[in-house]
N, C-alpha and C positions, 0 to 999 in steps of 0.2 A: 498651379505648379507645385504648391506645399504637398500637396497629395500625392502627386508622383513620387517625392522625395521622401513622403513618408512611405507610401509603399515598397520603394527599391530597398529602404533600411529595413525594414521589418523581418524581411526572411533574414540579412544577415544577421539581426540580432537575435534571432529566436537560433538558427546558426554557430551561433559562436557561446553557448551555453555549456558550462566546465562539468564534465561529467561526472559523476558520485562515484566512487570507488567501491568498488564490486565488495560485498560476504563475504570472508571464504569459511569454509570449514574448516576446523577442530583439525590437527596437524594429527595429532596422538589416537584421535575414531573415528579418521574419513572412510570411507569404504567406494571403491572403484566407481559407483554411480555419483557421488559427490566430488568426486576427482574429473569425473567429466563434464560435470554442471559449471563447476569453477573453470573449467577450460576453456569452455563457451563463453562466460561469463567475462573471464580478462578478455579473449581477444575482443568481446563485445565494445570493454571499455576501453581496451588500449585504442580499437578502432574510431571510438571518439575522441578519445585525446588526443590523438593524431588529429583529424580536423578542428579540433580545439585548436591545437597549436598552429596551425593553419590561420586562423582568421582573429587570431588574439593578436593585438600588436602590443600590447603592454609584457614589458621583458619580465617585470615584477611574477606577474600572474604564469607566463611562460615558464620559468623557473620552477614554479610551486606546483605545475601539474606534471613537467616532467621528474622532479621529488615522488611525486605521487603513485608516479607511472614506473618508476622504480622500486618505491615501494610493493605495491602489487606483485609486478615482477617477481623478487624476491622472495615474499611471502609463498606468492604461489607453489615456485622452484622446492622452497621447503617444504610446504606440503607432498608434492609427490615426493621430494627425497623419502622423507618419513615413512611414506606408504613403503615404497616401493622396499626397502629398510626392512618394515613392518614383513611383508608376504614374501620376502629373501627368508626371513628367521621362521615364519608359518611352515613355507614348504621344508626346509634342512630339518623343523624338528617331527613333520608329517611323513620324512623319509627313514626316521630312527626307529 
């Protein structure tokens, strides 16, 4: 019977492993193919934090990956701001 009990845990605990927060690039020399790798790369990790937060029961740990997940977020958002900032002022001065 231990063996059963260890097997039905195992998937959940391999499971419930708090994901790393993504790279990202450089806000101020991403360039369009870095801007999409990071794109991938959050919804990769948000998609685990999501089931993170799924099978964590501890509020402590819950807390600190939606911090996280926020973080990212944000970061990310600023990064395209930048860019996109960035190839606004490219094209206005490749028009003069």
């Amino acid at each position: 019977m231990v063996v059963s009990t260890t097997v039905m845990t195992a998937p959940l605990a391999l499971a419930c492993k708090r994901p790393s927060m993504p790279t990202l690039p450089n806000a101020e020399t991403v360039v369009i193919a870095e801007v999409v790798e990071a794109k991938k790369a959050v919804i990769k990790y948000m998609e685990e934090a999501e089931k993170y937060l799924g099978c964590s029961r501890v509020k402590k740990r819950q807390d600190k990956i939606m911090e996280q997940m926020r973080i990212v977020s944000s970061d990310f958002n600023y990064i395209v701001q930048i860019y996109k900032e960035r190839a606004r002022v490219q094209k206005a001065l490749a028009q003069q």
